[in-house]
C-alpha positions in Angstrom: 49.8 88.0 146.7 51.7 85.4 148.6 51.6 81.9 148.9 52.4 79.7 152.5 52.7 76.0 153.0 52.0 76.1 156.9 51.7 78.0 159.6 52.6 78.5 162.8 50.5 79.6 166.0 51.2 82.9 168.1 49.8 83.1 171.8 49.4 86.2 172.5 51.1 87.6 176.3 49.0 85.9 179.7 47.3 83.3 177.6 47.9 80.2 179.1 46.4 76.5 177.8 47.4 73.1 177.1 50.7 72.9 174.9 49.7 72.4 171.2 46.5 72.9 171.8 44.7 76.1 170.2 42.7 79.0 171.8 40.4 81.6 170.6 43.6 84.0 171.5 45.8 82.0 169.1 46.8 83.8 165.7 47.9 81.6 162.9 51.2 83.6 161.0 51.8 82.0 157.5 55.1 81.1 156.7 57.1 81.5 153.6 58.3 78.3 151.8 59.7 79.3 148.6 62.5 77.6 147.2 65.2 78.2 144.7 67.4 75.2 143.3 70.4 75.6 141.3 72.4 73.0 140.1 75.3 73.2 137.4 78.9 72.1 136.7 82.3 74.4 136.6 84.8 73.3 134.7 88.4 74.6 134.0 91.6 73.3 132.3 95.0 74.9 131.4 97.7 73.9 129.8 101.6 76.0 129.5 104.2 74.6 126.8 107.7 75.6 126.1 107.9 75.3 122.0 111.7 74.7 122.2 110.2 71.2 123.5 107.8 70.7 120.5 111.2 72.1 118.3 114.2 73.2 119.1 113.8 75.8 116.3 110.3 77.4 117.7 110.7 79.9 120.2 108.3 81.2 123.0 106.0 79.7 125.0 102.3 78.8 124.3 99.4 78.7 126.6 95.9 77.6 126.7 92.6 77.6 128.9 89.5 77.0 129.1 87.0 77.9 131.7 83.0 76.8 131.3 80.2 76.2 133.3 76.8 74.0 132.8 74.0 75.0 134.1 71.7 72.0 134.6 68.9 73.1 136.9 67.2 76.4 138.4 63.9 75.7 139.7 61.1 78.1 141.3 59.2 76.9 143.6 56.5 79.3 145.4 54.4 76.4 146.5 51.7 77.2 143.5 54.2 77.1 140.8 57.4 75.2 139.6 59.4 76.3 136.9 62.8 75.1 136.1 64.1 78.7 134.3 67.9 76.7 133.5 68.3 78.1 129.3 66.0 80.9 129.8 67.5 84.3 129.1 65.0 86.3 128.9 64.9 89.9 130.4 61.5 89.3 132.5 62.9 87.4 134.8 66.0 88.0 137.2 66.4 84.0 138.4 67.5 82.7 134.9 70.4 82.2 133.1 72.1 80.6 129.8 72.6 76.7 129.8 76.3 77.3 129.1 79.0 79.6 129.0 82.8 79.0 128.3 85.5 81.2 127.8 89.0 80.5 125.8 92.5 81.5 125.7 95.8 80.9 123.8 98.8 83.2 124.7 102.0 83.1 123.1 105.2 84.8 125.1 108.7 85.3 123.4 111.5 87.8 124.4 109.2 90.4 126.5 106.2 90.0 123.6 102.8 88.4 123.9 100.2 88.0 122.7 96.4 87.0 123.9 93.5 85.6 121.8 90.0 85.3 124.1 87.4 83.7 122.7 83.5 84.6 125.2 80.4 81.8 124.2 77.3 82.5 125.6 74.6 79.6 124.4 71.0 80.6 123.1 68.3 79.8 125.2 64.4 80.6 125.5 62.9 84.5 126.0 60.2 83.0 128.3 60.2 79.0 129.3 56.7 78.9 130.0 55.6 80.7 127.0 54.3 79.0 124.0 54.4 79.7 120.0 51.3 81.9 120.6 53.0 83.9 123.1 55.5 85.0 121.4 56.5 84.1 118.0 60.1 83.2 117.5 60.7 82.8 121.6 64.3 81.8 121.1 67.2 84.5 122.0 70.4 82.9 119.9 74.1 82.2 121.1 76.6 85.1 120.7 80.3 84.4 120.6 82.7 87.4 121.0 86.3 87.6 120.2 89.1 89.6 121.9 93.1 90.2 121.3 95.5 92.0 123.3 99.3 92.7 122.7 101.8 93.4 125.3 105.7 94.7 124.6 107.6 95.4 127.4 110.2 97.6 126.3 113.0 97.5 128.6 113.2 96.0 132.3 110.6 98.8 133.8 108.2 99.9 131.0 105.9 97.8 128.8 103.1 98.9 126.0 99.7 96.9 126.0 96.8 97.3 123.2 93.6 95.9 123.1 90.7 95.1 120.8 87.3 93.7 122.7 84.6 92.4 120.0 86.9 92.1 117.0 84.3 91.2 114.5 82.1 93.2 115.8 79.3 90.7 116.5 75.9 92.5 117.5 73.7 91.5 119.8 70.6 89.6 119.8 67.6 91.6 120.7 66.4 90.7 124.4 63.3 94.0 124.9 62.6 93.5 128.8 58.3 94.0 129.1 58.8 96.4 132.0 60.7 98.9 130.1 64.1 99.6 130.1 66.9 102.3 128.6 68.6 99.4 126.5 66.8 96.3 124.4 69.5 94.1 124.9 70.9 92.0 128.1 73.9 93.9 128.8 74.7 91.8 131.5 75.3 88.4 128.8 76.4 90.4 125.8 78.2 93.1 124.7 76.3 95.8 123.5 79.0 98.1 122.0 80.7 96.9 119.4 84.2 96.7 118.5 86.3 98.6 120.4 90.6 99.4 120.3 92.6 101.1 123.4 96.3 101.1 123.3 98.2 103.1 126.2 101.9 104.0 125.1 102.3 105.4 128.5 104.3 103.6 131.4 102.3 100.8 132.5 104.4 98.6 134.9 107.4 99.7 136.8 110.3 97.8 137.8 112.7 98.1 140.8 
């Protein structure tokens, strides 16, 4: 079923008549009014410092950044309805999404080695905004916060070594069944559904002229 605000009138070809006024030829075609509103806030910062200038006896260089985003309003409106779905994360619906999300970095760099600590925070939200405690009990999907480190060595001017590990504590995630079926119960698409995970590549990675 579908839902119009107003509609427009169609004439069909030959008619002729008064403009604006309507016929027994005229056919009213519904038009579509439903709205989507998003509103949120980006934010990002960085920050690079040469430790010599901290103390002269600390080499390297450290780095930091942070990147986050608020998400304040997303609101349905299909002209029956109005539902502000900003927190839900829910699999049942597709126009949804976590109130906030952030992601931080520090990175140290000394004599061709560094090193890379990201830090993933998705906030909790509700499974189902409109639903109530007899709905669903416990209709609450909770924050997840996943670590990663990575290691790069560059071993002369032309080859370098890189390792990773992505989830490093191994942080499961929160159960999130979608009603209509699905090969997975969790949101992939918020959290990671592996686990912890190591690659390391020995091989040539970067060459140099």
């Amino acid at each position: 079923s579908h839902a119009w605000r107003s509609c427009r009138r169609a004439r069909h070809p030959g008619q002729r008549g008064e403009p604006g006024a309507l016929h027994a030829g005229d056919a009213l075609l519904p038009q579509a009014r439903a709205e989507l509103r998003t509103r949120g806030i980006d934010f990002e910062a960085a920050y690079r410092i040469p430790l010599p200038n901290i103390a002269e006896s600390l080499p390297g260089r450290l780095s930091l950044a942070f990147l986050g985003s608020y998400l304040i309003e997303k609101t349905i409106d299909d002209t029956l309805t109005r539902i502000d779905r900003a927190g839900e994360i829910g699999r049942n619906n597709t126009n949804n999404g976590p109130r906030f999300r952030a992601t931080g970095r520090i990175g140290y760099d000394v004599n061709g080695f560094s090193l890379m600590v990201q830090v993933n925070h998705v906030s909790g939200g509700p499974y189902e905004v409109t639903w109530g405690p007899m709905d669903m009990e416990g209709n609450y999907i909770p924050s997840r916060t996943y670590t990663n480190v990575s290691v790069r060595q560059s071993v002369n001017d032309h080859f370098e070594i890189f390792g990773v590990v992505n989830n490093l504590f191994s942080v499961a995630p929160p159960a999130n069944p979608n009603q209509g079926g699905g090969s997975s119960p969790f949101h992939l698409g918020l959290h990671d559904g592996i686990g912890q995970r190591f690659h390391e590549d020995p091989q040539v990675l970067h060459y140099g002229k």
